[in-house]
N, C-alpha and C positions, 0 to 999 in steps of 0.2 A: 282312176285319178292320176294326171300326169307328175309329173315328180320334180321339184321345182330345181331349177339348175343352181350349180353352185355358185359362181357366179355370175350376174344378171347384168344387165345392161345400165340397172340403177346403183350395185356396189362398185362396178367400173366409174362411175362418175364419182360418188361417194368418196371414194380412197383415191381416186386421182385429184378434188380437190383438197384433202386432207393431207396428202404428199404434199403437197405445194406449199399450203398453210405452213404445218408443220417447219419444213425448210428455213420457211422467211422467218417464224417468231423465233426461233431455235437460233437462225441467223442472227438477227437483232441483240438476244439476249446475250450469249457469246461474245457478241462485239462491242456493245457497255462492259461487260466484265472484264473479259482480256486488257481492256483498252487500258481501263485500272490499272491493271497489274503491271501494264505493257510500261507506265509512267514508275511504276516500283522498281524494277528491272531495268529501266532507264537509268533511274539515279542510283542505282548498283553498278550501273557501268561506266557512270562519270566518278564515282568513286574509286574506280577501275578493282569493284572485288571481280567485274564478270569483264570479258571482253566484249568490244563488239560485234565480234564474229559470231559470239555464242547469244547475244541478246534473240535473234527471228529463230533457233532454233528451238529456245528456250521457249516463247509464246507459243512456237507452234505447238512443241507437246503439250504444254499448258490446255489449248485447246480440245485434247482430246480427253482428259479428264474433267476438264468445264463442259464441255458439250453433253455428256455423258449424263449428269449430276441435272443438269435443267433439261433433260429429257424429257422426265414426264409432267410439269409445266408445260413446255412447249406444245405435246399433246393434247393436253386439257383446254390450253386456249384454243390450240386449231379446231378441238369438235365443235364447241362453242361459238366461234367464228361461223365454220362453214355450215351445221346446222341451223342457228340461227338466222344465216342468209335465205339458206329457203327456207324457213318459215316466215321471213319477211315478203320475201318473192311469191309466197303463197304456192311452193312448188312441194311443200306438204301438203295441203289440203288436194291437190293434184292427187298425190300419191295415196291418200287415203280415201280419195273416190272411189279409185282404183280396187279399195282391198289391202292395201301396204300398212299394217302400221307399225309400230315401235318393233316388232323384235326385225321388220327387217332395215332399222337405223341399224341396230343392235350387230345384226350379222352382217352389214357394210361394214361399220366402223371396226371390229374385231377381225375383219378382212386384212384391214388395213394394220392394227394396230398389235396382232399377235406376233406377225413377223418383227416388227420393232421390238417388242418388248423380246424376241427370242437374241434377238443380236444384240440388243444393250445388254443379256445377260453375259453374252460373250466381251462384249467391252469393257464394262466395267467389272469383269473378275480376270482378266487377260491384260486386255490393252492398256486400260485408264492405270494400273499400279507399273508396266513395266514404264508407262511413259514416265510416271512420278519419279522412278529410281533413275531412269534416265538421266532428269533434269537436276536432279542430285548429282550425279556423277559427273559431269557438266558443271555444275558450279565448283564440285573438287579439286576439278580438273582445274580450272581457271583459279584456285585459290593460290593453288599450288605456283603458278607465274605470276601471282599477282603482283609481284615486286619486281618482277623486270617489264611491266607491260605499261608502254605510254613514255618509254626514252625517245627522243625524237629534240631535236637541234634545237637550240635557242630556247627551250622554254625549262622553268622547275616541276618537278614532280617529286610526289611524295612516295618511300617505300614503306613497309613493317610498320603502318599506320602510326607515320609521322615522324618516326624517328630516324629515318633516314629522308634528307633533300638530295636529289641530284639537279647541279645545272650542266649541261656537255653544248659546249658551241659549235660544235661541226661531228658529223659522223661520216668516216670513210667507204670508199665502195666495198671494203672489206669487212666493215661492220667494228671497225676501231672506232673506237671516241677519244677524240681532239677539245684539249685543254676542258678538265674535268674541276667542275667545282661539287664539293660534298659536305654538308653537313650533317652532324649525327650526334645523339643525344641516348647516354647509355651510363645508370645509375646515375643521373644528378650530373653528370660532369657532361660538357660540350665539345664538342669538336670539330675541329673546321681541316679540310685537306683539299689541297689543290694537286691537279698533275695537270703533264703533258698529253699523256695517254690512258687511255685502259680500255678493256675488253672486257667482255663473259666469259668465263673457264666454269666448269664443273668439276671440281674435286671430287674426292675421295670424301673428305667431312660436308658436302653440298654443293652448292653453286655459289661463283664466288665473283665483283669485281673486281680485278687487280687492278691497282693504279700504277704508273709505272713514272719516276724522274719526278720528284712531285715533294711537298713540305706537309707535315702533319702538326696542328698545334690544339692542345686538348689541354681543356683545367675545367674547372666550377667557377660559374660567374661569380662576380664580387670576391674572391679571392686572388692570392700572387703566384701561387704555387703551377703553373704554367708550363705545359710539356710542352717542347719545340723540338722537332726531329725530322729529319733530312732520310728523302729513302728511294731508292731505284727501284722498288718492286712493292708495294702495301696490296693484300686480300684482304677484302671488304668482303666478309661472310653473312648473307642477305638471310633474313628469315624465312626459316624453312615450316610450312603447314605442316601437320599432318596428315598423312593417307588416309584415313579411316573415314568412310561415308555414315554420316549420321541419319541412320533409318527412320523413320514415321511411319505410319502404318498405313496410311495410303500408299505406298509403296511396298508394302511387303506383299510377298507373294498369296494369292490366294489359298491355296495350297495348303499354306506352312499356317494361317489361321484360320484353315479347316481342322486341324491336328493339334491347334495346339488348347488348354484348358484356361487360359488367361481370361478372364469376364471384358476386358479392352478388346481383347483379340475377337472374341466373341462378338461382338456388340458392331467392330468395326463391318465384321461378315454381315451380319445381320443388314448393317448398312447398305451395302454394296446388293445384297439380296432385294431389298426393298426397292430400288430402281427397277426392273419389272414390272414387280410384284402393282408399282404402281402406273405404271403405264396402265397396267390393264383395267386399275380399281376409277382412278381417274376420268378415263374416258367412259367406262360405263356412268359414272357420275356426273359428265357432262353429257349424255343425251337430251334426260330428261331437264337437266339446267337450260340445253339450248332453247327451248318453247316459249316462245314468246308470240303475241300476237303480230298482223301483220301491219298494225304500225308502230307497234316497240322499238322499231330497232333491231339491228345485229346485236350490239350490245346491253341490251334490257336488262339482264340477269349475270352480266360481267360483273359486276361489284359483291354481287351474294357471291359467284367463283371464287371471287379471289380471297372474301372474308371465309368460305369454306376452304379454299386453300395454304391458307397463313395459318388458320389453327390444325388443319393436319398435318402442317411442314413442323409447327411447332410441337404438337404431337408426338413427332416421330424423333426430334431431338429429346424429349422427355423420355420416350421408350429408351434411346439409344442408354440414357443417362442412368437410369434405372437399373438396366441390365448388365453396364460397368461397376455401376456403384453394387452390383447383388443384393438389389431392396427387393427383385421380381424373379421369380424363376426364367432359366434362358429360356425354358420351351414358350413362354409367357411373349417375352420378346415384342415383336409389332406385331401380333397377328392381331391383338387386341383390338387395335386400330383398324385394320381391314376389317374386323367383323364391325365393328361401328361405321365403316366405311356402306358395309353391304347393306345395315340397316338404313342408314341415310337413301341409300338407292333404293331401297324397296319402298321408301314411304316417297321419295319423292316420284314415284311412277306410281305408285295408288292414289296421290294427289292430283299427278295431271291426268291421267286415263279414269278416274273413280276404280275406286273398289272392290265394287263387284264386276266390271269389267274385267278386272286383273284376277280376280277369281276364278268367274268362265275361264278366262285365259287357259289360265295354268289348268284348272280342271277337265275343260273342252264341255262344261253344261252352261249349254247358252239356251235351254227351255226357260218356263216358268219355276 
């Protein structure tokens, strides 16, 4: 008996339109999402906490943790798409003429979809947390200038949210500012100062504007009690952030919550594991969803998907919640779910193959 090659000229097809699919829904999805975000980080950047230099890098990592996370969605619709295309095309029942049936969807699509699910393990316990920390460090960074970003001639800007105004009507080729108007508002009393000039300096206690040749007048509205002072040099000391990058656990290292005993920390791994894990549970679950007659439609059995898919996504926030909360044992964890996963698949391939076919199957007794 000849030996069936590994791969055939039918999981070459298979998995090359399954690359493709994949691509464009994964594309789509990604780009409603981002596009979100992209409008939040927008007005993060007219409120100038971010610059706009950092806004395209900031989406872009964003991406690689969103792409990651609708992985195995993106999967589950493309089996479903491209299966269900030929079963409309009746390029199944071709194939069943032939001798083909279900396990060799089975060993197409797993062609196709083992190497995926080996790299999103690499992604998302590698890539998707250093990008997270990235984009943290990135906004830090950008916190940290946020009071001197957006000086620029003729217009007011706000620093230390709110309590400093600058207006500067001309700025120098040297990066002096020409006739300085300032407002500043600091315990209850106001202040107004005008100069000639001033610059950036970085002291020793921060970063500072000095105002140079210029009048300072400060009191509390509604009162008399009114400071007026004359001054050739005033440091206007700008709010300084702090250094310290605030962690979340999508960013923390894989690593460090492999090691550590936290039930969060726990539960986050768990998460990050489950990307795989479902790629793989997914797509075997959309084979036999793709069958449909050939004139169903591509999408006949889309809407049971995606009601199968919205209680397993919800599911698996429930497991996540459980095992933070220590209502479940961790060993307990999602596995729960993939084995009601695997049973879902096993009845739903006894249902469309019958029973005792799937019996012979697996046994190999196809007598009486």
């Amino acid at each position: 008996m000849a030996r069936r090659q590994l791969v055939t000229v039918i999981d070459k097809l298979i998995a090359y339109d399954l690359l493709k699919t994949i691509s464009a829904v994964l594309f789509v999805i990604v780009t409603i999402l981002i596009s979100k975000k992209f409008i939040n980080i927008l007005g993060q950047a007219v409120k100038g906490q971010i610059s706009s230099q950092t806004v395209l890098s900031i989406v872009s990592l964003k991406m690689v943790s969103v792409a990651v996370s609708f992985l195995p969605v993106a999967v589950f619709v493309a089996v479903i798409m491209v299966l269900g295309r030929m079963y409309r095309d009746q390029e199944m029942s071709a194939l069943a003429s032939a001798g083909m049936g279900i396990g060799v969807l089975f060993h197409a699509v797993l062609l196709c979809v083992v190497p995926l699910s080996i790299a999103s393990c690499w992604w998302v316990t590698i890539s998707a947390p250093k990008a997270e920390l990235k984009i943290q460090q990135l906004i830090q960074e950008d916190s940290k200038s946020a009071d001197l970003r957006g000086i620029s001639a003729g217009r007011f800007s706000e620093y230390s949210q709110g309590d400093v105004v600058f207006y500067v009507q001309g700025i120098d080729d040297h990066g002096q500012l020409q006739n300085v108007f300032v407002h500043t508002m600091e315990h209850g009393a106001s202040g107004v100062i005008s100069a000639d000039k001033g610059e950036i300096r970085d002291l020793p206690g921060g970063r500072y504007i000095v105002l140079m040749n210029g009048e300072r007048i400060q009191g509390v509205p509604g009162e008399l009690n009114f400071v007026n002072e004359y001054f050739s040099e005033y440091a206007l000391r700008l709010e300084e952030r702090g250094a310290a990058i605030k962690e979340d656990r999508w960013s923390v290292p894989t690593s460090r919550l492999w090691q550590s005993d936290d039930l969060h920390d726990i539960a986050e791994l768990q998460r990050r594991l489950a990307i795989p894990l479902s790629i793989l549970v997914l797509s075997a679950l959309a084979i036999p969803l793709a069958q449909v007659s050939p004139r169903g439609g591509v999408y006949g059995n889309m809407l049971i998907a995606f009601g199968i898919y919205f209680c397993y996504a919800n599911l698996q926030k429930v497991g996540q919640s459980w095992v933070a909360n220590g209502d479940v044992p961790v060993w307990f964890g999602y596995f729960w779910i993939y084995a009601l996963m695997l049973l879902i698949i096993g009845v739903l391939v006894a249902k469309s193959y019958g029973g005792r076919w799937l019996f012979m199957r697996v046994t190999g007794r196809w007598g009486p």
